[in-house]
C-alpha positions in Angstrom: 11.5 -13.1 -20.3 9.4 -12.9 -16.8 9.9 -10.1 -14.7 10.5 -10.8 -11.0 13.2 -13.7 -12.2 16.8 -14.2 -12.5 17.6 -14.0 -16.0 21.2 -14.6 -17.5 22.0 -13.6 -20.9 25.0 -15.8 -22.1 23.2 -17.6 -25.3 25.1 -17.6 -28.9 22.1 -16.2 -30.4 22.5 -12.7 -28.0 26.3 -13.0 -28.5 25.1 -13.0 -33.0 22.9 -9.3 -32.1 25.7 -8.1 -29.9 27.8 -8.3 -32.9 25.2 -6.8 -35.0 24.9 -3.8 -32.8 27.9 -2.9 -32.8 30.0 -3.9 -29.9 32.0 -2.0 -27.5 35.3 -2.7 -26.3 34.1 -6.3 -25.4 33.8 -8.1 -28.8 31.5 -10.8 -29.2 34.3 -13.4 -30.0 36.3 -11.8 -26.2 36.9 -14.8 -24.2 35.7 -13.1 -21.6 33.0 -10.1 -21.1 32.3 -8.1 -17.3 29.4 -9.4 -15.7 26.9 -7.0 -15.0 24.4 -6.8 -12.3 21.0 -5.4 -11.8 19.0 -5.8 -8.6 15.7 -4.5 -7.5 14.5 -4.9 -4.2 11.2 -4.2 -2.7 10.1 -1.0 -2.4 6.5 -0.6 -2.3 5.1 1.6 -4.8 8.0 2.6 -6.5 9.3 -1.1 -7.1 7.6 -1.1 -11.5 9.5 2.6 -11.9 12.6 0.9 -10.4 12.8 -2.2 -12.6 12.2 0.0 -15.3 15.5 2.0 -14.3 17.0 -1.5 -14.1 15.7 -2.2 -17.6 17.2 0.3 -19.2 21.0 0.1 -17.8 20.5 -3.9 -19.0 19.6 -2.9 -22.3 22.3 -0.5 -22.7 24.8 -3.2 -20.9 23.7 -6.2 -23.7 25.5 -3.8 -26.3 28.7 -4.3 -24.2 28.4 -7.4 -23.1 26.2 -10.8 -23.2 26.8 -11.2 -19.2 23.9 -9.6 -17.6 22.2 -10.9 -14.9 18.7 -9.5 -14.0 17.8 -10.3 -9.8 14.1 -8.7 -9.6 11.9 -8.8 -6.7 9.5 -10.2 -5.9 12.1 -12.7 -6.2 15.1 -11.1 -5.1 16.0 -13.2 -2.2 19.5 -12.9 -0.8 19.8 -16.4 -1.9 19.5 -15.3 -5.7 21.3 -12.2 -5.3 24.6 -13.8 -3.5 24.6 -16.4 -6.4 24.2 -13.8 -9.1 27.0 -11.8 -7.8 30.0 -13.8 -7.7 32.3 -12.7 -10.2 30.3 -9.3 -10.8 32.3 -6.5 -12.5 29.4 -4.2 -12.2 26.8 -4.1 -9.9 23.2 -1.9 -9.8 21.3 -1.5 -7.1 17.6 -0.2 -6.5 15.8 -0.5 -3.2 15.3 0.5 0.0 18.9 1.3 1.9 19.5 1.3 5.3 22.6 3.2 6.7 24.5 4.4 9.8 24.1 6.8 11.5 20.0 6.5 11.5 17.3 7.3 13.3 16.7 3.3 13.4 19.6 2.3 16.3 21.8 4.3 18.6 25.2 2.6 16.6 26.5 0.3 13.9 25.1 -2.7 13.2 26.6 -4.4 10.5 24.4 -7.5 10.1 21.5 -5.3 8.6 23.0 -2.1 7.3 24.9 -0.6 4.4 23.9 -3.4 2.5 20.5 -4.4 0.4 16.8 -4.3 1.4 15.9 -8.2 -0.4 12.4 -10.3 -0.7 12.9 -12.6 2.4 11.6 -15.4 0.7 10.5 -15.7 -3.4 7.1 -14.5 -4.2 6.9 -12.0 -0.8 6.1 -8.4 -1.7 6.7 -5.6 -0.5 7.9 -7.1 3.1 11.5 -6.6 3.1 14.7 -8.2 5.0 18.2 -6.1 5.0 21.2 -8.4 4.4 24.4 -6.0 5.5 27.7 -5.7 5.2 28.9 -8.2 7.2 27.2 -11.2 4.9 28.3 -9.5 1.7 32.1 -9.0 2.7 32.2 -12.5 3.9 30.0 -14.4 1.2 30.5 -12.6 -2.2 33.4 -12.2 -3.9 33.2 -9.6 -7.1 35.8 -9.7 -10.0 38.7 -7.5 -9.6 38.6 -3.7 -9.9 34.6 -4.2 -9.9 32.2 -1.0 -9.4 28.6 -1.1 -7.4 26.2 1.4 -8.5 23.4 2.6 -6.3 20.5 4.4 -7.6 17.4 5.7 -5.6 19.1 4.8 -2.3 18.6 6.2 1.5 21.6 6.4 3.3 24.1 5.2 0.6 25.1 9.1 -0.5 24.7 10.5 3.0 20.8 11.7 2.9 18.8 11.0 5.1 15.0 9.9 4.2 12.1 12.3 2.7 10.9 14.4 5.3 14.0 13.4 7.9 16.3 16.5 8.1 19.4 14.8 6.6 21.7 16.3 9.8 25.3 17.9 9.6 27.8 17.2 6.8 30.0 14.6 9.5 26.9 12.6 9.5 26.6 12.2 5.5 30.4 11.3 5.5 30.0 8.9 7.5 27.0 7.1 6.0 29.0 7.1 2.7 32.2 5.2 4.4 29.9 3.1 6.1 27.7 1.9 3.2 30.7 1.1 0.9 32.8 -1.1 3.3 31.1 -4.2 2.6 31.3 -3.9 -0.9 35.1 -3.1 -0.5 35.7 -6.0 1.5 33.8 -8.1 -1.3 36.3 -6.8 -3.7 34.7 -3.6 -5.2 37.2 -1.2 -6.0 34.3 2.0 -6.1 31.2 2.2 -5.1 29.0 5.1 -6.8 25.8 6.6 -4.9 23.7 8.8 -7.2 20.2 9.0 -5.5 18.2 11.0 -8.2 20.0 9.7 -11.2 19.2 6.3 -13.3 21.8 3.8 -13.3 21.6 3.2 -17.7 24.4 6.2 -18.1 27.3 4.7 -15.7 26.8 1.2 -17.2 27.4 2.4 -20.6 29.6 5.3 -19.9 31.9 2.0 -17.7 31.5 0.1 -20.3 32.6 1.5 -23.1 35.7 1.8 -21.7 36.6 5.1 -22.1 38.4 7.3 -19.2 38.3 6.8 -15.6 35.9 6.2 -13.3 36.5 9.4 -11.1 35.7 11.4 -14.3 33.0 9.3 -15.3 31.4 10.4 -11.7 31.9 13.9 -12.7 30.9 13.7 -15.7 27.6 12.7 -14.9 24.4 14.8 -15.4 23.4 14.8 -12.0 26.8 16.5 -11.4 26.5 20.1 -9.2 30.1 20.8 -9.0 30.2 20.8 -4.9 33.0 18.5 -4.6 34.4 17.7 -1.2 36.7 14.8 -0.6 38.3 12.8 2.8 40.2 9.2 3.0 38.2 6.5 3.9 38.4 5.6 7.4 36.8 2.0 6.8 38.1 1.1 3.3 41.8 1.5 3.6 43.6 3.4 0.9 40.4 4.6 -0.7 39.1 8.1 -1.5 35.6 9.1 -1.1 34.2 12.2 -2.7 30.8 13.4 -2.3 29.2 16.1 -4.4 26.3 18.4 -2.8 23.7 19.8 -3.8 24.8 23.4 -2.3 28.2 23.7 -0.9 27.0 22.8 2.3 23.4 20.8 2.3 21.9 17.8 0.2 23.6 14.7 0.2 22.7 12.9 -3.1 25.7 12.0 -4.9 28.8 10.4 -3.6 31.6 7.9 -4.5 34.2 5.8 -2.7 37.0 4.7 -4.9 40.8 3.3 -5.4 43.0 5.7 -6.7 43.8 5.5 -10.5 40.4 3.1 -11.3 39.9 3.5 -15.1 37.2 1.6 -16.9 39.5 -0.2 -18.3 41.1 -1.4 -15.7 37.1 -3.1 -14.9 37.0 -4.7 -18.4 40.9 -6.1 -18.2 39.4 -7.9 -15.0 36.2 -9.3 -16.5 35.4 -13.0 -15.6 35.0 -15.5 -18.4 31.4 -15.4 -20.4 29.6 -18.2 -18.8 28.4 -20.5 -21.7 25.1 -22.3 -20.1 22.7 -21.2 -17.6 23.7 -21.3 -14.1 21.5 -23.3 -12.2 18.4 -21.9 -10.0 19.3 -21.0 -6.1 18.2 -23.1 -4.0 16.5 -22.2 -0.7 17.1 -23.6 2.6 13.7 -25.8 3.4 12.4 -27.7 6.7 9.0 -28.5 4.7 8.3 -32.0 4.3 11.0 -33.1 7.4 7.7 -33.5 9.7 8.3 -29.9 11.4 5.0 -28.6 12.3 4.2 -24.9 14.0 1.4 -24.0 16.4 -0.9 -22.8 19.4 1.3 -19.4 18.2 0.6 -17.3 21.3 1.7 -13.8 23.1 3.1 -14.5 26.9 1.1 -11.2 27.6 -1.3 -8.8 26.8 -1.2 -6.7 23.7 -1.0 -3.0 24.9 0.5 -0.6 22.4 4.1 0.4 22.9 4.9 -2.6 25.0 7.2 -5.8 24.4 6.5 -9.2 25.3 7.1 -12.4 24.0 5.6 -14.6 20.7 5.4 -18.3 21.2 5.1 -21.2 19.2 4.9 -24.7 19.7 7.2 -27.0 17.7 6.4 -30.8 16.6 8.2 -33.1 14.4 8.0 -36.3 13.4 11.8 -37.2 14.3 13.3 -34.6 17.0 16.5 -34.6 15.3 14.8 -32.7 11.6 14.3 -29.5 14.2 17.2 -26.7 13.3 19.4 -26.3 16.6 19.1 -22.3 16.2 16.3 -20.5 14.7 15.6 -17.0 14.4 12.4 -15.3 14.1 11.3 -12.0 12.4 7.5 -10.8 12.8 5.4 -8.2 10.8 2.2 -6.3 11.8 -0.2 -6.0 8.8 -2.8 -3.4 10.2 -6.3 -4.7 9.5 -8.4 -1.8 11.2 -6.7 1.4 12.5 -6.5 4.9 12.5 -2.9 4.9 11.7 -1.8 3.7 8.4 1.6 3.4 9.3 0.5 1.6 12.6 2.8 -1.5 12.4 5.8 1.2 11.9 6.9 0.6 15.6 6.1 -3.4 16.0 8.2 -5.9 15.5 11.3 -7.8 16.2 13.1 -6.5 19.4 16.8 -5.5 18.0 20.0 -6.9 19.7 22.5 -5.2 21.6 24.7 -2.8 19.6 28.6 -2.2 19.2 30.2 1.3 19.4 30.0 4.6 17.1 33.1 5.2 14.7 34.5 8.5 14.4 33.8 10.9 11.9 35.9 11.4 8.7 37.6 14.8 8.2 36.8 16.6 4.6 38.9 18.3 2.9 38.2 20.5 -0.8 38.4 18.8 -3.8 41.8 20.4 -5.6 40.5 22.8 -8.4 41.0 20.3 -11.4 37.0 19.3 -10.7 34.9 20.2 -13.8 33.6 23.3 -14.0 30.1 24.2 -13.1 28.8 24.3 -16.5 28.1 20.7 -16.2 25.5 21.3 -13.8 22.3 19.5 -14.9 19.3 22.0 -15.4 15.7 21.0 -14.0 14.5 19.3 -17.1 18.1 17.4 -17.8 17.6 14.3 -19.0 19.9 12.6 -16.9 17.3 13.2 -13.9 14.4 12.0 -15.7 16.4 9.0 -17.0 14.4 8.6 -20.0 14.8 5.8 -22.4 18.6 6.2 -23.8 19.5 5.5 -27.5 20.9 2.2 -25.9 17.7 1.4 -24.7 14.3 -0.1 -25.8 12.2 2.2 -27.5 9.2 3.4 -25.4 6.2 5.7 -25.6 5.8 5.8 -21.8 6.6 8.9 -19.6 10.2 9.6 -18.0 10.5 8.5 -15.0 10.0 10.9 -12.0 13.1 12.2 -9.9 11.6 11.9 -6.6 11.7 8.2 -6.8 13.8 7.7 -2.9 11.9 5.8 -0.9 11.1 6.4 2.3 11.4 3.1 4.9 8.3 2.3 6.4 9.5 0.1 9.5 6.3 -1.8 9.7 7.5 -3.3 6.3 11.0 -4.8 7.8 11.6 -8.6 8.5 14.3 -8.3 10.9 14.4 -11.8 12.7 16.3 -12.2 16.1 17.5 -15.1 17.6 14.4 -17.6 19.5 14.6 -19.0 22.6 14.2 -22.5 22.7 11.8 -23.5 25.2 10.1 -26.8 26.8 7.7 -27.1 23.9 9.0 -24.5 21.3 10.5 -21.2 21.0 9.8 -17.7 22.2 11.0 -14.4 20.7 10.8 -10.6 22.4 8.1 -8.3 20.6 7.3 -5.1 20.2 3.7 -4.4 20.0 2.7 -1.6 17.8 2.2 2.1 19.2 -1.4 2.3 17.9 -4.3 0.8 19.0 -5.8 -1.5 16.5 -6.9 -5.1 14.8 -3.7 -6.5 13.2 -2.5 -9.9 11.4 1.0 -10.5 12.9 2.7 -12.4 10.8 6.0 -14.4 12.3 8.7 -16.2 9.4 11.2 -18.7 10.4 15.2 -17.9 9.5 18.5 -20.0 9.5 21.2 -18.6 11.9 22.5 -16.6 9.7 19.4 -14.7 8.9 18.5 -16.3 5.5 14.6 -17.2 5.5 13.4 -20.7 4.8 11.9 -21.6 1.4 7.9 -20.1 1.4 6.8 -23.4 1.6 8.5 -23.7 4.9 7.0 -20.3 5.7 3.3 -22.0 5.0 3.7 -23.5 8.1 4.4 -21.0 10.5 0.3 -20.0 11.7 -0.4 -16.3 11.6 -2.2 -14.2 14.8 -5.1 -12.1 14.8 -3.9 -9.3 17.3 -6.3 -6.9 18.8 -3.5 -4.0 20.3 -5.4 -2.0 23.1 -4.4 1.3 24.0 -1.6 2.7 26.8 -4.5 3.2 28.9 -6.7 0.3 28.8 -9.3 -1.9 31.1 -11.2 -4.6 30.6 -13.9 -6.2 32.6 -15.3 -9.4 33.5 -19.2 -8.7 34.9 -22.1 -10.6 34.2 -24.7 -9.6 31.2 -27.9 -9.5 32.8 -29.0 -9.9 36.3 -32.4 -10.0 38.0 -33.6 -7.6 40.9 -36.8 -6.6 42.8 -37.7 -3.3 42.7 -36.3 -0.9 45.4 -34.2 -3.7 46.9 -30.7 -4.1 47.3 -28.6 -5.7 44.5 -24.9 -7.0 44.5 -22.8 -6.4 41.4 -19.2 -7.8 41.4 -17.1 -7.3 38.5 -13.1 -8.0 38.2 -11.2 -5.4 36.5 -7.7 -5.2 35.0 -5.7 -3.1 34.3 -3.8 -3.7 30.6 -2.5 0.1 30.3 1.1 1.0 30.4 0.8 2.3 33.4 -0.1 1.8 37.0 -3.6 3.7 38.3 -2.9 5.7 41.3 0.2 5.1 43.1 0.9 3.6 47.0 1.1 5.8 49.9 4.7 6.9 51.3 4.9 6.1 54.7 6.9 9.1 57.1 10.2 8.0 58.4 8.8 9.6 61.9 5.0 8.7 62.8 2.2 7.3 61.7 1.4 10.0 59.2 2.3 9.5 55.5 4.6 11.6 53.5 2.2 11.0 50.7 -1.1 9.3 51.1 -2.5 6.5 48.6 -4.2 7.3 45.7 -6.2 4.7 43.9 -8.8 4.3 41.4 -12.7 3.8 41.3 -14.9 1.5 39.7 -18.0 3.4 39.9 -21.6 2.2 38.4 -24.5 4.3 37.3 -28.0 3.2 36.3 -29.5 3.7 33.0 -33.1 3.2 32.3 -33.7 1.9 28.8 -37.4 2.4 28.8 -38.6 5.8 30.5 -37.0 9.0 31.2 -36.0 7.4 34.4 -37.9 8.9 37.1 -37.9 5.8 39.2 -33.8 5.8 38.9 -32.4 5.8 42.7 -30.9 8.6 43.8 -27.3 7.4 44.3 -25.0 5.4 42.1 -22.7 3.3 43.8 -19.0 3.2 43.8 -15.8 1.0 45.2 -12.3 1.7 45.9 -9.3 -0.3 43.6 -5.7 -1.3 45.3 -3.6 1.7 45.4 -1.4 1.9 42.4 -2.7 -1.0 40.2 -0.5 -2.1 38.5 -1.0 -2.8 34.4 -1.8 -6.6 33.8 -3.2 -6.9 37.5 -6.5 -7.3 38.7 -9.1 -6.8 41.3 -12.6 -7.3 42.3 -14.7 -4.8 42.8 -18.2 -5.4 44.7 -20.6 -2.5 44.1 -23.8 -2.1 46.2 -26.9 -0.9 44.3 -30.5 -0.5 45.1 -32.6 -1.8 42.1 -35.1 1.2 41.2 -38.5 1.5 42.3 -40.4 1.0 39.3 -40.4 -2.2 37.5 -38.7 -2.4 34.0 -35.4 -2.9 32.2 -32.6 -1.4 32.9 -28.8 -1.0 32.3 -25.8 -0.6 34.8 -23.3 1.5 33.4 -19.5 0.7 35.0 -16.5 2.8 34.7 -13.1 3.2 36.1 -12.2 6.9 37.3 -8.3 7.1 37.5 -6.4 9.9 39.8 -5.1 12.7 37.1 -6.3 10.9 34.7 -10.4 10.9 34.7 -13.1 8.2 33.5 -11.6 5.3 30.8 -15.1 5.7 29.0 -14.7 9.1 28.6 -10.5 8.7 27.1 -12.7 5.9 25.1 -11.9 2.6 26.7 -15.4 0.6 26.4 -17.2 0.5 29.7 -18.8 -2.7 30.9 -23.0 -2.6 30.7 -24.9 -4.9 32.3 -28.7 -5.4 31.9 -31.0 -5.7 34.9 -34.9 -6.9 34.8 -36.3 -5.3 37.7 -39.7 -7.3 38.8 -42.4 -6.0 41.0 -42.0 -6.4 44.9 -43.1 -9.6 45.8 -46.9 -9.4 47.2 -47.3 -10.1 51.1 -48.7 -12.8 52.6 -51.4 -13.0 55.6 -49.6 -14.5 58.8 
């Protein structure tokens, strides 16, 4: 079977080696079996350990059942992964997570978080969209008394990311709640978060039936016996527990359940063993309706840290083929920086936000929690999640336990609504913090979020983005001029400002008088010679220099005329200009590229007799 596919194992001749296995609860003959789940999302380097982790819990499932459905990236597309999980009884989960609270926004947003981190359209790598909890509690619908299993998640536990202090225990009970509602509202009845341990033992421990699931949680070998427990203040009438690493710190296992779930209970529900193949998902398209993209533009320019808008053009064939809404996502691919993390703060601008919940209030587990015993040890192989009995036979090496992986925000399709404009649409950006040579990279979305088909995609032209500094100038002076030697020459050169900030500021004028409160201050364009042949002994004396508008402001412009006398002794030279900024100093000197001009200075002109 190819990786990277949805697969769905429902054919007699799997149902004839269940049988041969030896069965669980579920015979082969059942008339109906619990559809399991097992999505991987993107996650950069650690996406092959993950679908190996994936692998496993599906092998150990197709002794249980023949109704295992396999939703890898690279084509893990929400479209795939809603379709696979209708009627789910258990779901698995590996990917990136993203939670509430974060460091991401200032509150809940429910349309990207506590949800899964998907391939935005089939075939993208490690690029990444987050489908939240509002699309899956209004478009999936699991079979009754279902669990969803996530493994290797941020967030989804209550931690944090590696290397982000993980905050206060209110903070990791809240991330819990908030990652399970959706799946509640979906019809989960728990939702397990086990960030360091495989997802192989709860699929088999659930499905063999045996015990509840509460028990099951404990029982796991990941368990530290640091149970704390609260009601759920999003899922009505549920429990959720989490279990800490110390009684107080480490957020890495957690679960959000209905009282009195047994596994049981899951396989009573199951849906019915789908006999034939369901039929591919199907992508929404605009490719071949006549809809074109182009002239792809930015309304301003690129200075790090600043926003402005992408634009694109829109033609069609027939007017009526263009989508009424469209949203937008963009991605900066660095091409040449110092910063390989440089696109982390580009991107889509977010929308507006809705208000914090409140915390939940923990309370101790009563003492009937397993005792400490069942600690796991450092070499326990739940943590390593080696190959199981259930599983495949393998000679490779267990997988590592510090498989979480970390979000890297340059990585994240987030469209936003676009504008529609005269000739196309526009959508706010974020231009990347560090300076740089980037490919942004723009995709085209339905209103709801879901990316068109990557054929649709191939339409949408990419930019190459140069992204000057915060304190940037550029200069439009000519390359060469001609002087005579020792006579006056007349450089003028327009300069602009594309820094984040203004150079110099206006005077305050006094309230009484003439006299200001605080005068002007304003940069110079000065302009020094630079002999390119001799050790410049025939160099004049002075550079010259020229005052900008007080408090230049970034994306303006002025001219600047300098008066220079051409040195005495013929030759080639270069003019060297600069900007020097109040409190701040000479651009070439913070490393902005100064503008050089070249000047052949000829021999005074001989005199003629009257």
């Amino acid at each position: 079977m190819k990786r990277g596919s949805v697969i769905l194992v429902v054919s007699l001749v799997t149902l004839a080696m269940v049988g041969a296995l030896g069965a669980g609860p579920v015979a082969a003959a059942s008339k109906a079996a619990p559809k399991v789940v097992l999505i991987v999302g993107p996650a950069g380097g650690v996406t092959d350990s993950y679908r190996r982790l994936a692998d496993q819990a599906a092998a150990a499932a197709a002794r249980y059942t023949p109704n295992v459905v396999r939703v890898y990236s690279p084509d893990a597309t929400w479209t795939a992964v809603r379709q696979a999980l209708q009627g789910a009884s258990i779901v698995v989960y590996l990917g990136h997570g993203n939670g509430w609270p974060s460091r991401y926004r200032d509150a809940p947003y429910p349309a990207t978080q506590n949800g899964f981190g998907l391939n935005p359209t089939a075939g993208n790598g490690n690029a990444h969209q987050y489908f939240g909890e509002d699309a899956i509690g209004r478009e999936v619908k699991l079979a009754k008394n279902a669990v969803v299993i996530f493994s290797h998640l941020c967030y989804a536990s209550g931690n944090s990311e590696p290397g982000l202090p993980e905050g206060p225990l209110e903070v990791g009970q809240q991330r819990v709640d908030n990652y399970a509602a959706g799946f509640v509202r979906a019809g989960a009845a728990a939702v397990i978060a086990d960030a360091y341990l495989g997802p192989e033992y709860y699929v088999r421990s659930i499905l063999a039936g045996k015990g509840s699931i509460d028990r099951i949680w404990r029982k796991a070998p990941s368990y530290n016996g640091n149970l704390l427990r609260f009601a759920s203040l999003r899922s009505k009438g549920y429990i959720a527990q989490m279990d800490t690493d110390t009684p107080t710190s480490g957020f890495h296992r957690s679960i959000v359940l209905r009282a009195g779930l047994s596994a049981a209970s899951l396989l009573g529900s199951a849906t019915r063993v789908i006999e034939r193949g369901e039929l591919p998902p199907l992508d929404p398209t605009i490719a071949g309706l006549g809809v074109g993209f182009d002239r792809a533009d930015l309304a301003a320019p690129p200075t790090a840290g600043t926003t402005t808008a992408l634009t694109f053009r829109i033609t069609a064939t027939d007017p009526a083929s263009i989508p009424t809404a469209l949203m937008v996502g963009v991605r900066w691919d660095p091409i040449e920086t110092d910063d390989p993390a440089a696109g982390a703060a580009g991107g889509s601008v977010p929308p507006p936000v809705t208000p914090k919940p409140k915390p939940a209030v923990v309370s101790p587990v009563p003492s009937s929690a397993p005792p400490s015993g069942n600690a796991p040890s450092a070499t326990s192989p739940g943590l390593t999640a080696p190959v199981s009995p259930a599983a495949p036979a393998s000679s490779e090496e267990p997988i590592p336990v510090d498989l979480v992986s970390a979000e890297v925000p340059g990585e994240v399709v987030a469209p936003v609504a676009a504008k529609r404009t005269a000739s196309g649409l526009s959508v706010p950006v974020r231009i990347p913090t560090a300076p740089g040579l980037y490919r942004l990279v723009a995709t085209v979305h339905q209103s709801d979020g879901v990316a068109y088909d990557a054929a649709s995609q191939a339409l949408v032209p990419a930019l190459i983005v140069h992204v000057t500094g915060r304190l940037t100038a550029t200069y439009d002076a000519p390359a060469a001029v001609n002087a005579i030697a020792g006579k006056p020459v007349t450089l003028r050169v327009n300069v602009t400002n594309l820094g984040a900030t203004a150079w110099g500021s206006p005077a305050v004028a006094a309230r009484l008088g003439g006299a200001e409160l605080q005068p002007a201050r304003r940069a110079t364009v000065v302009a020094r010679w630079f002999d390119l042949a001799s050790a410049g002994a025939g160099l004049p004396a002075q550079d010259s220099s020229s005052l900008l508008p007080p408090g230049l402001a970034p994306r303006h412009s002025s001219k600047a005329v300098l008066g220079l006398t051409a040195p005495a002794i013929p030759g080639e030279y270069l003019v060297f200009v600069d900007v020097i900024i109040p409190g701040t100093g000479s651009l070439a000197v913070a490393g902005v590229p100064p503008a050089l001009v070249r000047v052949s200075v000829s021999g005074a002109p001989s005199q003629t007799a009257p």
